[in-house]
C-alpha positions in Angstrom: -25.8 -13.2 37.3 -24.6 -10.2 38.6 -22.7 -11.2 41.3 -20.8 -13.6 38.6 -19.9 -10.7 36.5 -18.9 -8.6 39.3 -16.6 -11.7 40.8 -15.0 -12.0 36.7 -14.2 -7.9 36.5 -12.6 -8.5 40.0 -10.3 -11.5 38.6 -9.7 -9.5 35.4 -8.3 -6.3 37.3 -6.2 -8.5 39.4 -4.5 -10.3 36.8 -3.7 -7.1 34.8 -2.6 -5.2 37.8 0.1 -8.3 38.6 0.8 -8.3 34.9 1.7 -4.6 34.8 4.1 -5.2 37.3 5.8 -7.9 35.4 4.7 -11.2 35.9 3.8 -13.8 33.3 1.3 -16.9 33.4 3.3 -20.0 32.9 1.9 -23.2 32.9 -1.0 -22.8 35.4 1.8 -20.3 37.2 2.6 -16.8 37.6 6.4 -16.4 37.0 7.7 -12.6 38.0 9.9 -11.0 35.2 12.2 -8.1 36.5 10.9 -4.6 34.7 14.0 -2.9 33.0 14.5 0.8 35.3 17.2 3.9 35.0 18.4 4.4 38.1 20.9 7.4 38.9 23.3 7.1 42.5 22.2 9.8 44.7 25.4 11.9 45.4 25.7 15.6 47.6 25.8 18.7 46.1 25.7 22.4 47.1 22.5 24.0 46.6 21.5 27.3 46.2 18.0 29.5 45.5 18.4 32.6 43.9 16.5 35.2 42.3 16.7 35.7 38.9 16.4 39.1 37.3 17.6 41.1 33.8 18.3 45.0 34.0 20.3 47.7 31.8 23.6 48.5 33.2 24.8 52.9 33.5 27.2 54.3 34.9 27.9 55.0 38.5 27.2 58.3 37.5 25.5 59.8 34.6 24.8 63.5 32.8 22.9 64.7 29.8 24.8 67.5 28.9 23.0 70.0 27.3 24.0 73.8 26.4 23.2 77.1 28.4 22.6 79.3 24.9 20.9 78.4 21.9 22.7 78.8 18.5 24.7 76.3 16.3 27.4 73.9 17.0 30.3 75.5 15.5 33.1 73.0 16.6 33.1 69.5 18.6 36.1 68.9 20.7 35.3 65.9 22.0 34.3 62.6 20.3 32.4 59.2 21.8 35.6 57.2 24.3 37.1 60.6 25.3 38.1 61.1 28.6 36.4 64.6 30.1 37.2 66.2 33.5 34.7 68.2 35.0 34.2 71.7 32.9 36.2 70.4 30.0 34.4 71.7 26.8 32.9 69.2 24.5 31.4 71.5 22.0 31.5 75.0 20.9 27.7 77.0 20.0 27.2 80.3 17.5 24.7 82.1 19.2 22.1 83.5 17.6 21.6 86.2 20.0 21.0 89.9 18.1 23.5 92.3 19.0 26.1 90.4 20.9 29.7 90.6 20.4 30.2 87.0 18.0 32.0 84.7 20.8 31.8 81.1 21.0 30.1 79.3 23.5 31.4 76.1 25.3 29.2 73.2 26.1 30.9 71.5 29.1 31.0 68.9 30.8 29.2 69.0 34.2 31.4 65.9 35.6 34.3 63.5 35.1 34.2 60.4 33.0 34.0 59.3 29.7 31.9 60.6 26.6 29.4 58.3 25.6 27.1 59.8 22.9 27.7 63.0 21.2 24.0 63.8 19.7 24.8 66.8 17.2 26.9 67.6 14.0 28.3 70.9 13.0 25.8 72.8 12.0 22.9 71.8 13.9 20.7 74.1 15.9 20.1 73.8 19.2 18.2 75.6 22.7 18.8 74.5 26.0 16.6 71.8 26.2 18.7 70.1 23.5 21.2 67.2 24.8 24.5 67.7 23.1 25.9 64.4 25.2 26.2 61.7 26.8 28.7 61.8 29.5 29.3 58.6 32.4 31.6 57.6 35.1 31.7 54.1 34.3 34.8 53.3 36.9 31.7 51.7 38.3 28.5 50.1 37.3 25.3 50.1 38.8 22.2 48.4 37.9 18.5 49.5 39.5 16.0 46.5 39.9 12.6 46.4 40.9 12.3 43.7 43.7 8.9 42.5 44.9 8.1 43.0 48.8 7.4 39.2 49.6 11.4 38.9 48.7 12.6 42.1 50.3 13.8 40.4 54.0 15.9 37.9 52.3 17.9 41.4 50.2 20.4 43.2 53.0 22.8 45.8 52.2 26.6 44.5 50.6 24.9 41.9 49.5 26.8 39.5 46.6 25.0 39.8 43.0 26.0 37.1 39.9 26.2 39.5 37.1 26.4 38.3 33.4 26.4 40.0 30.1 25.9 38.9 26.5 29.4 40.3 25.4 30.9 38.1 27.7 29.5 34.5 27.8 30.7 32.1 30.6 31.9 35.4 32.6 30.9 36.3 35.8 31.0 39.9 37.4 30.5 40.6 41.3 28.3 42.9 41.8 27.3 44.1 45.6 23.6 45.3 46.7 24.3 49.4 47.8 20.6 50.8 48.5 17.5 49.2 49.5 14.6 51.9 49.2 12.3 51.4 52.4 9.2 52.6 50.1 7.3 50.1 48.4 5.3 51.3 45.3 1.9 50.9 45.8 1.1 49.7 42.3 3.9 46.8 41.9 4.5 46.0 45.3 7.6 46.2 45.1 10.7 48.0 45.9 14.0 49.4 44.2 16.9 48.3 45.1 20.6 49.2 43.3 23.5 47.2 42.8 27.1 48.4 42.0 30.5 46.7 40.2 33.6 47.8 40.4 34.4 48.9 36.4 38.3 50.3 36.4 38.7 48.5 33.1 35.4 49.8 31.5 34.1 46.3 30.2 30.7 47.1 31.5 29.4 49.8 29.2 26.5 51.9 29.9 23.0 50.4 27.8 24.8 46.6 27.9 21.4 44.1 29.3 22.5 42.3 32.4 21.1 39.3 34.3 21.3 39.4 37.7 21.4 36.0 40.4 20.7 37.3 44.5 21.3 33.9 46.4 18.9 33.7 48.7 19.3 30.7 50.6 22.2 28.0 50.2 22.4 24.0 51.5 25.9 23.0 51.9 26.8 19.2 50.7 22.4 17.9 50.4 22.1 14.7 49.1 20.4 15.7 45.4 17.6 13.9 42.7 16.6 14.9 39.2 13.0 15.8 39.2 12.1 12.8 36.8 12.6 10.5 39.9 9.6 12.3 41.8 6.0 11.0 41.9 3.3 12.9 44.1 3.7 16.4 45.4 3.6 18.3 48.7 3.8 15.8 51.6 2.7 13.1 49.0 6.0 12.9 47.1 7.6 9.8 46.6 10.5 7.9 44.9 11.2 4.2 44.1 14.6 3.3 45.6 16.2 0.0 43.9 17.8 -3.1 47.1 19.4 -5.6 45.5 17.2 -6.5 42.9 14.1 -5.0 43.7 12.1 -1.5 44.2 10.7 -0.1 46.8 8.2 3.3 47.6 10.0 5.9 49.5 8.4 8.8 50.8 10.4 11.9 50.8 10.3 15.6 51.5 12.4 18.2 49.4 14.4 21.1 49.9 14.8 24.3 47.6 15.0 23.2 43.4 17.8 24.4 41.5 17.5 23.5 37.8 16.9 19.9 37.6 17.7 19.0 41.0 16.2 18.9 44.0 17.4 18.9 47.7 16.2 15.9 49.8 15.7 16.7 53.6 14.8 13.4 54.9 14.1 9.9 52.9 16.9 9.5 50.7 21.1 9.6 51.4 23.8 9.5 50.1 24.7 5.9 47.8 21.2 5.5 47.3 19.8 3.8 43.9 16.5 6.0 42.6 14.6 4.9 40.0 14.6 7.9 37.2 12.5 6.2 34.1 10.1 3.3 34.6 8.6 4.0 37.9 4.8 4.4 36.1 5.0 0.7 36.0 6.5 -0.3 39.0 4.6 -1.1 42.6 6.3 -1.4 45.7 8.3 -4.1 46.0 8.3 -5.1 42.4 11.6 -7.1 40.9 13.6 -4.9 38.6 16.5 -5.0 36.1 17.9 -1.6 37.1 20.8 0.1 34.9 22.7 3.2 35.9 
């Protein structure tokens, strides 16, 4: 009796396993029906892998400015997109000093660029710990990253940097890698590196949130698939490539991913048919309808 049932559970997982692959009983026969597939052409591409970070762009060069006497601002000579030169005055302070002669006292600038922020009205009281202003040389741009040390031999100096900013979408700016600090911080693990772009017409404003692309590694002209074509993982992965009018199993081993696509070292080249949805219910040699 038990033999029986286990000879009828055989039979039952046989005929459902051919039926899942598309065959029909037909008068005391099995008669194959082709399974309907996507396929997509496999065509070359360039491939890169990049890093991916966002940071806050400043100036090549920066200053608080902040006053040498307390008092109160008495005059502002400068206003937020002026133009300074080193030692130009910005604002004017009443000191409060007892017993002075009353002279006003200029708040300069300690370099050349462009005013940024001016922080205090007429009338407002300040010491020398208050910042009057904001000044930056923005003929340049820099941006300072954190990058962790397992990616730290594939950065080198002069390096090309993707840049891309909100206020200009679909824009690209080129920045170049210009310090790599040979200390890695104990807590993150990882190290600071800064990246500079030329800036002569002031797009790039100091506080604007950038996203930053390092390439890596690139594969010139790699035949490519979409990752809905891949079954398995590791040196398990697989694809099911369509001759004539029927799919076959093809093992495969893949380079570096960018977005949907991934790089095929060996398995797959160019002109090849790959089965992108309907593979769950395919088995190797299996008869397909396949549309592109």
């Amino acid at each position: 009796m038990k033999r029986a049932y286990t000879y009828l559970l055989a039979v039952f997982l046989t005929a459902a396993f051919v039926t899942g692959c598309g065959e029909n009983k037909e008068k005391g026969k099995y008669k194959e029906e082709p399974i309907p597939v996507k396929v997509m052409k496999i065509k070359a591409q360039d491939l890169d892998k990049a890093l991916e970070y966002v940071g806050n762009i400043q100036g090549e060069d920066e200053a608080q400015v902040y006053p040498k006497v307390s008092g109160k601002i008495i005059e502002k000579v400068k206003r937020e997109g002026d133009f300074v030169s080193k030692g130009d005055v910005i604002a004017y302070i009443d000191r409060d000093e007892v017993g002075l002669k009353f002279e006003k006292a200029p708040v300069e600038s300690p370099l050349v660029g462009v005013v940024g922020r001016v922080y205090v009205d007429i009338g407002s009281s300040v010491n020398t710990a208050t910042p009057v202003a904001l000044v930056a040389n923005l003929d340049r741009a820099e941006i300072h990253l954190d990058i962790p040390e397992k990616y730290l031999p594939n950065i080198s100096l002069a390096q090309d940097a993707d840049i891309t900013v909100d206020a200009y979408p679909g824009e690209k700016f080129l920045g170049k890698v210009t310090m790599i600090s040979p200390i890695v911080d104990l807590q993150t693990r990882a190290a600071p590196i800064e990246i500079k772009i030329e800036n002569a017409d002031h797009r790039l404003q100091s506080g604007m949130f950038a996203k930053v692309k390092l390439v890596i590694e690139e594969q010139k002209n790699r035949p490519v698939i979409l990752k809905e074509a891949i079954i398995g993982r590791g040196a398990n992965t697989y694809v099911y490539i369509v001759d004539g009018k029927r799919a076959f199993l093809k093992n495969v081993i893949l380079g570096i991913r960018q977005g949907p696509y991934y790089g095929v070292e060996s398995g797959l080249k160019t002109g090849d048919k790959v089965v992108i949805v309907g593979q769950q219910r395919l088995r190797d040699g299996c008869l397909v309808e396949p549309e592109e």
